[in-house]
Rosetta silent file (secondary structure, phi, psi, omega in degrees, C-alpha in Angstrom):
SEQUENCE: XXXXXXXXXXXXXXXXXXXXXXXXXXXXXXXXXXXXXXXXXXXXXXXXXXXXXXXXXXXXXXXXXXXXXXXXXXXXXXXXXXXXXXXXXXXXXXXXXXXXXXXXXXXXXXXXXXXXXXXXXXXXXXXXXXXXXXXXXXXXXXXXXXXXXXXXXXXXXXXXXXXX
SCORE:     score description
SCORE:     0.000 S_00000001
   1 L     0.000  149.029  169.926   11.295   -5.711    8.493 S_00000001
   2 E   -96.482  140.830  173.018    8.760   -3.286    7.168 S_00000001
   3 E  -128.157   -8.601  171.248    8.946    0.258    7.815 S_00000001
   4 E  -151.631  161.975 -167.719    6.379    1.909    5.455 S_00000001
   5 E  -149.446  119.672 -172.963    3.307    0.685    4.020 S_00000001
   6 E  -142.701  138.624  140.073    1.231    2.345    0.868 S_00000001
   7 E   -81.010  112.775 -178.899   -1.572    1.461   -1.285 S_00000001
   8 L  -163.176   93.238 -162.226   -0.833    3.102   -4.598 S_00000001
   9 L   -72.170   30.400  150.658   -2.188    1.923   -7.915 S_00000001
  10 L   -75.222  -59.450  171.213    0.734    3.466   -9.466 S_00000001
  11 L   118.986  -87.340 -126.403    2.694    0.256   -7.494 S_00000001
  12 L  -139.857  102.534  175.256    5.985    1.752   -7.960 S_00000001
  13 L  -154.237 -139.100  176.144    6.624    5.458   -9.311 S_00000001
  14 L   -81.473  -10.973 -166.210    8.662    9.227   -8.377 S_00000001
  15 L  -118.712  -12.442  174.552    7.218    9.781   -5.367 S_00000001
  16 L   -73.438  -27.342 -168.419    7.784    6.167   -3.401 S_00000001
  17 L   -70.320  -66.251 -169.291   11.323    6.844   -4.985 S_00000001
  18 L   -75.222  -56.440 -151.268   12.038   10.656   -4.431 S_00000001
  19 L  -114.585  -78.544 -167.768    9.866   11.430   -1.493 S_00000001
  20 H   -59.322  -18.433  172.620    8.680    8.507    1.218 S_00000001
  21 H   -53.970  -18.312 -175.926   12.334    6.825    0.726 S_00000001
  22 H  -127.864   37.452  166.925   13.811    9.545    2.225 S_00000001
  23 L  -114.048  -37.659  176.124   11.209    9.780    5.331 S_00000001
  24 L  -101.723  131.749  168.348   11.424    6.368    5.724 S_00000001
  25 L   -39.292  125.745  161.053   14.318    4.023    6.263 S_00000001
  26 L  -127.610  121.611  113.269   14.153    1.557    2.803 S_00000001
  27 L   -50.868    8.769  -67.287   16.825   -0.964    1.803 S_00000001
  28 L    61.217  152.859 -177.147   14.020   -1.966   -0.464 S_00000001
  29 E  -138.151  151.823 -140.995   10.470   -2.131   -1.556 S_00000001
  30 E  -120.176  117.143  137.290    8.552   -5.507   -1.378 S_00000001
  31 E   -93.402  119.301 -178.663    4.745   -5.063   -4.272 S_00000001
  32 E   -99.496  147.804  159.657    2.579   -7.476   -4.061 S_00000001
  33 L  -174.623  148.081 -159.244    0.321   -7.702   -7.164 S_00000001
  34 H   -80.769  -69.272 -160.052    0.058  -10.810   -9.383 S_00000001
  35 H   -46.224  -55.429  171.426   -0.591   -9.305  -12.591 S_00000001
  36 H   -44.154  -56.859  173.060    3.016   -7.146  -12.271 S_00000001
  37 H   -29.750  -47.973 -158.777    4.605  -10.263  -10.565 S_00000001
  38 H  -104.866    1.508 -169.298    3.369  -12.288  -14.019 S_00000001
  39 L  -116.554  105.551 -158.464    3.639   -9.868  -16.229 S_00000001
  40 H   -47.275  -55.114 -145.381    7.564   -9.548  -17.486 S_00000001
  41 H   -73.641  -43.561  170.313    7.545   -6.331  -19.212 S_00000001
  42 H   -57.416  -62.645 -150.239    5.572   -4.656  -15.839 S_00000001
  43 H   -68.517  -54.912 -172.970    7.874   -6.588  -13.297 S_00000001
  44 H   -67.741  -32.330 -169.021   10.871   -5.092  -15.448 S_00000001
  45 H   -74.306  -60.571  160.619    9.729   -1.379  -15.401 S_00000001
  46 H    -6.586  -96.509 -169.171    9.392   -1.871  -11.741 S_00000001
  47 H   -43.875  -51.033 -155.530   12.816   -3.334  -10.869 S_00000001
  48 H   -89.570   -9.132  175.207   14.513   -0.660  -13.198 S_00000001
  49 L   -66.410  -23.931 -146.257   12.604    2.251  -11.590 S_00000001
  50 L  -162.564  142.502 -173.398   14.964    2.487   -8.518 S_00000001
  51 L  -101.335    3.656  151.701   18.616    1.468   -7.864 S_00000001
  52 L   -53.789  168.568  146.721   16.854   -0.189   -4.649 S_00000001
  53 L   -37.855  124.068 -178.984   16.238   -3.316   -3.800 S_00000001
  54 E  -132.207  113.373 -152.585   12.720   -3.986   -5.681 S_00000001
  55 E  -130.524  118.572  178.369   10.635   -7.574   -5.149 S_00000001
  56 E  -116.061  143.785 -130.815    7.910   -7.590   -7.106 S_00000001
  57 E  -139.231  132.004  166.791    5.722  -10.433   -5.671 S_00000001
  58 L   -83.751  150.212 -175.829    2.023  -12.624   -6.476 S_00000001
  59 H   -44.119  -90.673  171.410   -0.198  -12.392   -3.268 S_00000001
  60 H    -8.149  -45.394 -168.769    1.049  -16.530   -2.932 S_00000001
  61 H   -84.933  -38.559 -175.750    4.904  -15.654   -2.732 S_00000001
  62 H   -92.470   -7.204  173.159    4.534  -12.845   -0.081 S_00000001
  63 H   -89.190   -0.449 -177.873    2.119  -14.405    2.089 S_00000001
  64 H  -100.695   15.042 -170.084    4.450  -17.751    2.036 S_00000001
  65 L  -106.135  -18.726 -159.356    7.514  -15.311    2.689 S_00000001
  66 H   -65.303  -24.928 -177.218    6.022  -12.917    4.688 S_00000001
  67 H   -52.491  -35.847 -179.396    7.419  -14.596    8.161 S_00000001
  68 H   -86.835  -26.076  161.812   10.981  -14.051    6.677 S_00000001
  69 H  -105.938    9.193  149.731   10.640  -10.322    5.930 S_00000001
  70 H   -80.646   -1.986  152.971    9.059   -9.294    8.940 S_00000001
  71 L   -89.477   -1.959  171.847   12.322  -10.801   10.581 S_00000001
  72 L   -81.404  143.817 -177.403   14.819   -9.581    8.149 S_00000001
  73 L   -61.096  -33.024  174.516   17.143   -7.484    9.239 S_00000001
  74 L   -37.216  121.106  167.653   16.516   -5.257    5.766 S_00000001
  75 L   -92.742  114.552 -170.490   14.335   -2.548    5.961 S_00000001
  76 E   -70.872  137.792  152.823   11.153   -2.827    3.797 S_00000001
  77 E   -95.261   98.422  171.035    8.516   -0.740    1.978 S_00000001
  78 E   -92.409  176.980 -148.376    5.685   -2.912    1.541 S_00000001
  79 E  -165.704  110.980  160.515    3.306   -1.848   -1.310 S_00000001
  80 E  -132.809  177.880 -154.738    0.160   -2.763   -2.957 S_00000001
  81 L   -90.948   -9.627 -159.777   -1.856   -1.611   -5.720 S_00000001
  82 L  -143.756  156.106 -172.675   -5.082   -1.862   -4.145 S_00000001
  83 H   -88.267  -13.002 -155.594   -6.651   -1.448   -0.400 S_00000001
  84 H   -94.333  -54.238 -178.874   -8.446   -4.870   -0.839 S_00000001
  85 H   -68.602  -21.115  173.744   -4.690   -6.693   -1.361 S_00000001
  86 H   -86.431  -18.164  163.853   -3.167   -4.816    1.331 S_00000001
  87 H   -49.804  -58.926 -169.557   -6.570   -6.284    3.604 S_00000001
  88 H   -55.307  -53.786 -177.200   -5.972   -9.886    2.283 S_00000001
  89 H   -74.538  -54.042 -150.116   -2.392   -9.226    4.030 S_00000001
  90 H   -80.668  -20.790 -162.581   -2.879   -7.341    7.091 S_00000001
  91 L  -103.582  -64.488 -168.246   -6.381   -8.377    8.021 S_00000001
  92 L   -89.050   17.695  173.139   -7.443  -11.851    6.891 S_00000001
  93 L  -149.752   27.485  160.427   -3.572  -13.380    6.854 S_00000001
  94 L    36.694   27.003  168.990   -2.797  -11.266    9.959 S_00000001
  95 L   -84.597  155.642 -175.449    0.543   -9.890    9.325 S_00000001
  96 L  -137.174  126.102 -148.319    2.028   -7.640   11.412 S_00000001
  97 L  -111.604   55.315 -151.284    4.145   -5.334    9.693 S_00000001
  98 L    26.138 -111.440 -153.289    6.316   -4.809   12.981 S_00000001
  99 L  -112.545    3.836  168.118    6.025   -2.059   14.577 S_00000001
 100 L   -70.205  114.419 -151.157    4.277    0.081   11.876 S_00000001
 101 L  -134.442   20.411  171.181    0.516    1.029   12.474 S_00000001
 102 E  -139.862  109.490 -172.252    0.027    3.506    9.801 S_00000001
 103 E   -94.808  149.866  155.811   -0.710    3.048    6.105 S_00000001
 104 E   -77.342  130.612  168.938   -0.435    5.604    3.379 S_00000001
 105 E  -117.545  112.459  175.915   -2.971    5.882    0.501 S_00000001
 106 L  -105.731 -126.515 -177.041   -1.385    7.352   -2.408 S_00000001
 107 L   -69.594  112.185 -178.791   -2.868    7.800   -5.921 S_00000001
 108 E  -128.235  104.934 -176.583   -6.217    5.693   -6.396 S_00000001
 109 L   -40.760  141.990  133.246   -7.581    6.572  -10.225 S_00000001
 110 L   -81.382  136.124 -111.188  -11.226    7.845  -10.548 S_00000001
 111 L  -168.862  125.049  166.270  -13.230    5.451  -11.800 S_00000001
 112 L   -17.907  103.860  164.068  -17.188    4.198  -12.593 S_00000001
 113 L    97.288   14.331 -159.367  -18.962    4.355   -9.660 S_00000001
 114 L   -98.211  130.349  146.685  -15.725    6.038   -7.239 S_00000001
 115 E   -91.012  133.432 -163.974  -16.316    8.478   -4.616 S_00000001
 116 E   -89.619  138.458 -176.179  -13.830   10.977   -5.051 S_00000001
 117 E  -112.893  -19.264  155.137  -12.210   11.904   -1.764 S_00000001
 118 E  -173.464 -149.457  178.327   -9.752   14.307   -3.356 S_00000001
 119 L   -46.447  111.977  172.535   -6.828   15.142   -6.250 S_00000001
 120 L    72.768   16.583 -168.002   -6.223   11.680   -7.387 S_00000001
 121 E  -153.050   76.637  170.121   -7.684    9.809   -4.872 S_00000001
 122 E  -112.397  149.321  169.917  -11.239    8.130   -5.303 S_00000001
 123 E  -145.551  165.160  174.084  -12.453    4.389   -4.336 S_00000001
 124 L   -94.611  179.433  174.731  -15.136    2.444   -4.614 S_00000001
 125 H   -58.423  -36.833  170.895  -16.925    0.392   -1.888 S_00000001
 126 H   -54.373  -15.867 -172.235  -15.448   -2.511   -2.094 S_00000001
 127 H  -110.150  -18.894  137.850  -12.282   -1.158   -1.220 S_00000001
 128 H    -7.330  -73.080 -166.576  -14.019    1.205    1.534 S_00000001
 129 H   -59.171  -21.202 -170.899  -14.963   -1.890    3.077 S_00000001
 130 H   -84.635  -67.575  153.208  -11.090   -3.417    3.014 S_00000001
 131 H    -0.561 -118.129 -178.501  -10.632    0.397    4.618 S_00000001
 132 H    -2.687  -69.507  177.857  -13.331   -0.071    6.893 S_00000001
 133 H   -54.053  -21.054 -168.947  -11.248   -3.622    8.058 S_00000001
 134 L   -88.147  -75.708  131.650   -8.087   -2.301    8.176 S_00000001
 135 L     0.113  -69.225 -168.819   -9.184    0.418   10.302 S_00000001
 136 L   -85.591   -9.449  170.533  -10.944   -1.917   12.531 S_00000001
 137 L   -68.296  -53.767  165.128   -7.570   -3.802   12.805 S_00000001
 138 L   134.961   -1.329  138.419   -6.291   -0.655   14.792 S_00000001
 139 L   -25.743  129.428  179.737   -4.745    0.743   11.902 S_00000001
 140 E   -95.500  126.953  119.744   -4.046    4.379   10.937 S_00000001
 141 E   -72.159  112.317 -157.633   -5.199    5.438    7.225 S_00000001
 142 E  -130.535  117.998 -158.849   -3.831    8.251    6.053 S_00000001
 143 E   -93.732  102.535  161.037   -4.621    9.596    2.556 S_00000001
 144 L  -169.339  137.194 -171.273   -1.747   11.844    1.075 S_00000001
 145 L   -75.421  -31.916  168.965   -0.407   11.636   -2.453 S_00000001
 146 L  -148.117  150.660  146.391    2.914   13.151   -0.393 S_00000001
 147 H     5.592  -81.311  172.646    3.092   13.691    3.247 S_00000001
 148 H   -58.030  -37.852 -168.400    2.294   17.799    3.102 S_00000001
 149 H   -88.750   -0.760  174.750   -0.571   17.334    0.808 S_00000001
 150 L   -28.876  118.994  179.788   -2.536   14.966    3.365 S_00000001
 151 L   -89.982  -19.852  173.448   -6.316   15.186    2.869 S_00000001
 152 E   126.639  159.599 -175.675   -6.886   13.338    6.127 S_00000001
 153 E   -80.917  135.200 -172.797   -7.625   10.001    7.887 S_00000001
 154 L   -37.408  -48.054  174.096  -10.094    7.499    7.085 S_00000001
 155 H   -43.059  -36.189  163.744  -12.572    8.376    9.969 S_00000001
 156 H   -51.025  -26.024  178.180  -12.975   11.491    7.954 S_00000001
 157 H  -130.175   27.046 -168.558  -14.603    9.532    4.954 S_00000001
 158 H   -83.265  -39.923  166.259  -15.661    6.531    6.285 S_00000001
 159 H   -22.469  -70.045  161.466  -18.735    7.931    6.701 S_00000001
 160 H   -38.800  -27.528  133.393  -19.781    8.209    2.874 S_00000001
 161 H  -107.813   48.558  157.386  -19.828    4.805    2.899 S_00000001
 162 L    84.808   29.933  175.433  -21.971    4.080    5.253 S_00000001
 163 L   -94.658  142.673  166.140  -19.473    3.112    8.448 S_00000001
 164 L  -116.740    0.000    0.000  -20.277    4.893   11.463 S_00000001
């Protein structure tokens, strides 16, 4: 089962470790992103980050899997590196992440063309728009780097790119 959910194009770092693991129940954390999945030496720094359970996953493996971890007994982080791959799952391949209805936006890099919405946290439109879907799913987005440091919920910026 999943019990937390983050976008954080760190994938895997100190504060998924140190801090939401020990707000949220984890046996494990599930990332999908193909280039870590395919890339050994990324895939290893992962797995070796945490003496959790760590799955690091291509888009392909967790959408033919996902029926078996939303039914696992296990408790789950799922985790992607981008707002547009966590969209692909929750929106256009309909997963339902049990009974969890709120994602966390952690660290998003500023970047060419990024609106910055605060410390560490800018995106461009395209991934607005994956927002903007996510959102419209009935999702909560909630932008904090930790918990305490929350800058606030997507209705707050949706605006800036042109949602109303």
């Amino acid at each position: 089962m999943i019990t937390f959910m983050r976008v954080d194009d760190r994938i895997i770092h100190g504060q998924i470790i140190t801090r939401w693991s020990k707000e949220y129940p984890c046996d494990g954390i599930i990332a999908v992103n193909d280039k870590a999945a395919t890339t050994p030496v990324l895939k290893q720094s992962f797995v070796a980050s945490t003496e959790k359970k760590v799955f690091i996953w291509t888009m392909e493996h967790f959408l033919e899997n996902a029926q078996k971890v939303r039914e696992s007994p296990k408790k789950y982080f799922l985790i992607t590196k981008n707002p547009i791959d966590m969209c692909t799952i929750l929106v256009d391949n309909n997963f339902v992440p049990n009974d969890v209805k709120e994602l966390i936006v952690g660290p998003c890099n500023d970047r060419p063309g990024a609106v910055k919405l605060g410390n560490n946290q800018s995106i461009v439109q395209e991934e607005a728009e994956a927002f903007e879907k996510i959102y419209k799913k009935g999702y909560t987005i909630t932008f904090a780097l930790v918990r305490e440091t929350a800058i606030g919920e997507w209705p707050k910026f949706r605006g800036q790119f042109g949602f109303n």
